[in-house]
C-alpha positions, 0 to 999 in steps of 0.5 A, spaced: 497 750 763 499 743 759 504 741 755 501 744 748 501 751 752 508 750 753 510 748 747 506 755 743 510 759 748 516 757 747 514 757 738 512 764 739 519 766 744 523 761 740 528 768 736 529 769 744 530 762 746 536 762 742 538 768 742 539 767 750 542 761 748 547 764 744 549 769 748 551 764 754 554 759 750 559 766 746 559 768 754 562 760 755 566 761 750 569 768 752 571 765 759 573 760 756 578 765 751 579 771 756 582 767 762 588 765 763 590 759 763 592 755 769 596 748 770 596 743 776 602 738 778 602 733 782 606 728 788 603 723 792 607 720 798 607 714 801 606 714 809 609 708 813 611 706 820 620 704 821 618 698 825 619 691 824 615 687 829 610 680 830 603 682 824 600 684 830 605 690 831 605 691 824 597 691 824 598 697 830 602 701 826 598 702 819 592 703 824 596 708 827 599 712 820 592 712 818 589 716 824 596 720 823 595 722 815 589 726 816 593 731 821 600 730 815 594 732 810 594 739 815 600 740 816 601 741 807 598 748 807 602 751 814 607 755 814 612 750 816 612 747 811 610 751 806 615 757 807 621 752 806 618 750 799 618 758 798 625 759 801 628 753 796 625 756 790 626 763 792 619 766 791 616 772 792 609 770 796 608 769 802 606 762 805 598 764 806 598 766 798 601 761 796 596 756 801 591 758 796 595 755 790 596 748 794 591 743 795 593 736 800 588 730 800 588 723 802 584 717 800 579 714 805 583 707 808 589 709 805 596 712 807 597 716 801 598 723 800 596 727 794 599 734 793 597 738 788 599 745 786 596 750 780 600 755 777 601 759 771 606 755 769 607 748 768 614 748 770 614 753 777 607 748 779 611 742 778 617 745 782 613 748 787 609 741 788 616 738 788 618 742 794 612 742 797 613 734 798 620 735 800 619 739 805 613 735 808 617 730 809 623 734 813 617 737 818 613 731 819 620 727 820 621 733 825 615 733 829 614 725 830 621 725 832 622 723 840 624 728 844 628 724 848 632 722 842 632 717 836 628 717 829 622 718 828 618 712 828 613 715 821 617 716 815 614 719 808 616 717 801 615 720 796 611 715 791 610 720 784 614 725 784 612 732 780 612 733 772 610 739 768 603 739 766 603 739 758 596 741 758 592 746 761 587 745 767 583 751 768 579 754 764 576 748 762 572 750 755 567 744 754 565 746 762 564 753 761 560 752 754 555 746 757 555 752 764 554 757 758 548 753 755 544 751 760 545 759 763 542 761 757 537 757 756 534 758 764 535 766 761 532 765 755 526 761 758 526 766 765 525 772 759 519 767 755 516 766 761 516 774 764 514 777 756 508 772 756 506 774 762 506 781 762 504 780 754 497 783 754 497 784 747 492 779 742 496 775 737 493 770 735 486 765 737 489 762 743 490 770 745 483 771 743 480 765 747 483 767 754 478 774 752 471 771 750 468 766 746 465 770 740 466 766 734 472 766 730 469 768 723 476 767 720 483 770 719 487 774 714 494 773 714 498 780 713 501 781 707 506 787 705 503 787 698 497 789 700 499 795 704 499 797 696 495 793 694 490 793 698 483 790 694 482 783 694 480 784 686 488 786 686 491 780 689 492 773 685 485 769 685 487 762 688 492 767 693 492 766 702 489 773 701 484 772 697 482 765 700 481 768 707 476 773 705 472 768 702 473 764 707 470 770 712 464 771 707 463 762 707 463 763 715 459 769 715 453 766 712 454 761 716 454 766 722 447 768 720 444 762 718 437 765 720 438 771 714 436 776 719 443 781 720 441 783 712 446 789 715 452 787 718 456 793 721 464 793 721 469 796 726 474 795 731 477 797 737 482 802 735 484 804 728 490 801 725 487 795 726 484 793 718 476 795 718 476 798 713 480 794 708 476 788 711 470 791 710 471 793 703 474 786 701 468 782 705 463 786 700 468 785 694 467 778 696 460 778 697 459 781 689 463 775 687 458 771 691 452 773 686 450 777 691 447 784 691 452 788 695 451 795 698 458 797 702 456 804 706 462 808 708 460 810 715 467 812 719 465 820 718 471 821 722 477 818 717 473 815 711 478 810 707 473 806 703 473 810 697 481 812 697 481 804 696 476 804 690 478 810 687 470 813 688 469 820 690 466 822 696 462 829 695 457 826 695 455 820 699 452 819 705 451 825 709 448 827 703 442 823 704 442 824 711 441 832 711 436 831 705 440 835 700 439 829 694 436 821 695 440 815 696 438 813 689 442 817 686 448 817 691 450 811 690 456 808 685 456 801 682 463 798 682 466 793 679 463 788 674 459 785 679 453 788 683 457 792 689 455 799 689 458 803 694 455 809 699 462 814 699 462 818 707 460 824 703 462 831 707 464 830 714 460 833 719 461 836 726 456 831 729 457 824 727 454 821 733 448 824 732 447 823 724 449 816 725 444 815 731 438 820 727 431 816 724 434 818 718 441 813 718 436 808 720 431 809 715 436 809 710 438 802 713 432 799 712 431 802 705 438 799 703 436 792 706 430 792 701 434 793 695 440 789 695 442 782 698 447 784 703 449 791 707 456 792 709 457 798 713 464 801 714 463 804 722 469 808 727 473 805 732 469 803 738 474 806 743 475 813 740 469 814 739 461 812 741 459 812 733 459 804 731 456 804 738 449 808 736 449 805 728 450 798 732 443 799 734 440 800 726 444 794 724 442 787 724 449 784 726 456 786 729 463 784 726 469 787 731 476 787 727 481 786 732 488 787 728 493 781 731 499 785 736 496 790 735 490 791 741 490 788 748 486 784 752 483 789 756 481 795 750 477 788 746 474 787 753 472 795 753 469 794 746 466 788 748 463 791 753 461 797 749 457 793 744 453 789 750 451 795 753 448 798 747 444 791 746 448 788 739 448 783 736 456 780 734 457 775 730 464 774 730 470 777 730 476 776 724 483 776 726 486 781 721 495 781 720 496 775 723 503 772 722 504 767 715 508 762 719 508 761 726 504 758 733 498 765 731 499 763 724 491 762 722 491 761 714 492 753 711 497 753 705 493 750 699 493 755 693 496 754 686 500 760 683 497 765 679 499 772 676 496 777 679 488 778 677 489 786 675 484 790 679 476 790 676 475 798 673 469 802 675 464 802 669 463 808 665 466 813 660 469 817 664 474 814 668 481 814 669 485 810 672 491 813 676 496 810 681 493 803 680 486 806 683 479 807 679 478 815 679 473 819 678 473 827 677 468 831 682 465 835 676 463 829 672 459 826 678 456 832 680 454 832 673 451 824 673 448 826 679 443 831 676 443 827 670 439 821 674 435 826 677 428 825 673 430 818 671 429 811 675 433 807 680 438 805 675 443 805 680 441 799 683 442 791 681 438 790 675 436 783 676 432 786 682 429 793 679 424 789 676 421 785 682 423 791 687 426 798 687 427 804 692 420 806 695 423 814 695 417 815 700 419 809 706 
C-alpha cells in the first residue's frame, strides 16, 4: 500500500477517526474534571560541613557531604523522620502512608535537598513540607552526632522554606487533553484499520479492483429521489443522474466497438443491487440516442420493468415462448422514441428452462433483426442459474454490482459463474455510489433545471396514476386481437420499410 491507499482509508473512516478522536479528548477532559485536585509544597535544604580549616580541608568536606546527601536523600521518607513530622502536625496516617505523599531528591554535584509534599490541601502540603525539613534537620543532627561526645560535623539548613501552592499540581488539564487526543486518534486509526481489514464489501473502484479487472463501464451515484422517481426521463436533463447513464450508454458503444453484442444482458449478483432500474435507463438512454430499442423483462421470477414504466405484463414474454401469440404483437411502444418493451408476461414454474429453451434463443435472434439494440433485464446470478443460461443467447454481459451492497467473494461467485458458461462481459456499472466521498464515481458539472416531467406512453387509452403510465388489462387484450391481421406496426417505422419480423424465422 502507498500514501494514496492510506489516504482514501482514512476519507473513507474519516466519521470514525474524529469520533475517536473526540471521545479521548471528552475522555481527557472528564479526568481532567473528576479528579481531585492535588498541591505540592516545596523546601529545599542546604548541606554543610561545621569545620573551619586549610582549602584543603574545606575541599575534603564538601567532597564528603556530597557523598553523604544521597544517604540524607533516603533518610526523608523513613520512619525516623517522618513520624515526628506526623507526631508535630497531629496527623491521623501512618508514616508508611504518608511516604507516599512525599518526595526527596538532589541535584548531581550539589548538596541541596529538595522536599516536596502533595496534598489536597494547599495549606497541610506546605506544613507538612515544613516539618518534613525540620525533622530531617533534627535526625541527621542526630545520626552524625559522635558517639564519643561533641557536635555533629554535618549541619542542614533550610534554604526555601515551604509556602501553600496557589495553583493546583494535579490533575494537569492540557496533559490529560493532549494524552486524550493521541489516545483517540491511535483508536480511531486502530479501528479504520480493523474495519478496512474485515470490510469485504465493494464500495467503490478501488474495491472492485482488488476483485477483477472487467471494465468499469461507469458509475451512478444513488439518489434518494429516485427511489420515487426511478426513470431517467423523470430526472432533470443535464442532472448526475442522467449524465451517468449517458455516460454508460457512451462507454458501452465503446465496449462494443465491433457491434457484435446487438443483445446486451443486464444482471447482477444479488437483488437489491439496481438492475432493473439500470436496465431500463440504459435502454431509455439508448431511445434518446436514435437508436432502436427493444427492452425484454426477462427476471420471470420478480419482474420490475413494467412497474417502472407503467405497462401491463399479461402478456409478454412467456406469451411468446409458449406460442400462445407472436412477438409482433407482444410488444408495447414507450415514450416518444423508439423504446419498445417485452413485459415478463405470466410467470411460469420453470424459468431456467424457458429462458435456456431454442425458442428464447429464436426470439433473440428475431429482435436483433428488428431494432438497433436489445436490452434484456435477467435475475440475479446467485440466487438463481436463469441469467447464466440466457447469457449463452446474448452477445454480451453487463454485471450491476450495488456499492455496500455486495462483497468480494459473492462478485467473484458471479464472475466465476459467467466465465463458466462461456459469456462474454462487457463491463460492469457501480450502482448507488456515494454523491461525496473517497468511492464517489461522478464529476460535478450539471446546470440546474426543473425536472423534465415523465414522457407518457402513446395511445388513447392511457392513464396516468401516481406518476406511472398505466394501461388497463381489457384495453390491451383488446389492442392485441385488434393487430392480429395487420402488419408489425408495433416496430420502429423507420425500419419496417427496409426490414420487419420474419413470423417464420
Amino acid at each position: 500500500m502507498d500514501l494514496r491507499d492510506y489516504l482514501h482509508i482514512a476519507r473513507r473512516n474519516w466519521k470514525l477517526l474524529v469520533a475517536a478522536t473526540m471521545m479521548g479528548l471528552m475522555g481527557g477532559g472528564a479526568a481532567s474534571v473528576l479528579v481531585q485536585p492535588t498541591y505540592t509544597a516545596e523546601t529545599q535544604l542546604f548541606v554543610a560541613i561545621q569545620s573551619s580549616g586549610s582549602v584543603q580541608e574545606l575541599q575534603q568536606g564538601n567532597t564528603f557531604s556530597q557523598a553523604r546527601v544521597q544517604s540524607y536523600v533516603k533518610t526523608v521518607t523513613t520512619p525516623v523522620v517522618l513520624q515526628p513530622a506526623i507526631d508535630r502536625l497531629g496527623l491521623e496516617e501512618s508514616a508508611e502512608d504518608l511516604s507516599k505523599h512525599v518526595k526527596a531528591t538532589t541535584d548531581l554535584n550539589t548538596v541541596l535537598i529538595n522536599i516536596s509534599v502533595s496534598d489536597t490541601s494547599p495549606v497541610q502540603s506546605a506544613a507538612i513540607a515544613q516539618a518534613v525539613a525540620d525533622s530531617l534537620i533534627k535526625a541527621i543532627d542526630s545520626l552524625e552526632k559522635p558517639k564519643a561526645g561533641g557536635t555533629s560535623p554535618v549541619s542542614l539548613s533550610i534554604i526555601t522554606p515551604a509556602v501553600a501552592p496557589t495553583d493546583p499540581s494535579a490533575p494537569n488539564t492540557r496533559l490529560n487533553l493532549a494524552l486524550g487526543l493521541v489516545a483517540g486518534m491511535a483508536l480511531g486509526v486502530g479501528a479504520a484499520a480493523v474495519r478496512t481489514t474485515f470490510d469485504y464489501r465493494i464500495r467503490g473502484e478501488s474495491d472492485l479492483r482488488r476483485v477483477t479487472d472487467v471494465a468499469l463501464l461507469g458509475g451512478i451515484a444513488f439518489d434518494q429521489e429516485a427511489v420515487r422517481k426511478p426513470l431517467l426521463t423523470q430526472a432533470a436533463a443535464q442532472s448526475p443522474r442522467a449524465e451517468s447513464f449517458r455516460q454508460l450508454r457512451t462507454n458501452l458503444k465503446f465496449a462494443n466497438v465491433s457491434g457484435e453484442a446487438k443483445t446486451v444482458l443486464i444482471t447482477s449478483s444479488l437483488p437489491g443491487e439496481g438492475k432493473s432500474t439500470t436496465a431500463t435507463n440504459l435502454a431509455i438512454a439508448l431511445a434518446q440516442a436514435g437508436q432502436s430499442v427493444c427492452l425484454v423483462d426477462a427476471d420471470l421470477r420478480r419482474p420490475m420493468v413494467h412497474e417502472y414504466l407503467g405497462l401491463d405484463r399479461t402478456l409478454g414474454l412467456t406469451t411468446a415462448l409458449v406460442g400462445s401469440a407472436d412477438v409482433n404483437d407482444l410488444l408495447q411502444q414507450w415514450g416518444e422514441d423508439n423504446l419498445f418493451v417485452l413485459p415478463s408476461g405470466q410467470i411460469p414454474p420453470n424459468p431456467s428452462e424457458l429462458l435456456g429453451s431454442d425458442e428464447m434463443r429464436s426470439l433473440i435472434e428475431r429482435l436483433e433483426h428488428a431494432f438497433d439494440t436489445v436490452i434484456v433485464d435477467a435475475p440475479p446470478l446467485l440466487p438463481v442459474t436463469d441469467a447464466a443460461v440466457l447469457s449463452q443467447h446474448v452477445g454480451g454481459v453487463v454485471l450491476v454490482i450495488g456499492s455496500q451492497k455486495i462483497k468480494h467473494q459473492d462478485l467473484q461467485k458471479s464472475l466465476n459463474a459467467l466465465s463458466l458458461v462461456g459469456a462474454k462481459i462487457l463491463g460492469v456499472v457501480l450502482n448507488r455510489l456515494p454523491g461525496r466521498g473517497p468511492d464517489s464515481y461522478a464529476y460535478s458539472y450539471h446546470s440546474h433545471t426543473e425536472d423534465n416531467p415523465p414522457r407518457q406512453l402513446r395511445g388513447s387509452k392511457l392513464a396516468s396514476k401516481g406518476g406511472r403510465e398505466s394501461v388497463s388489462v381489457g384495453d390491451y387484450e383488446g389492442a392485441v386481437r385488434a393487430s392480429a391481421g395487420r402488419d408489425a406496426t408495433a416496430f420502429p417505422r423507420t425500419r419496417l420499410t427496409a426490414e420487419s419480423i420474419d413470423r417464420s424465422h
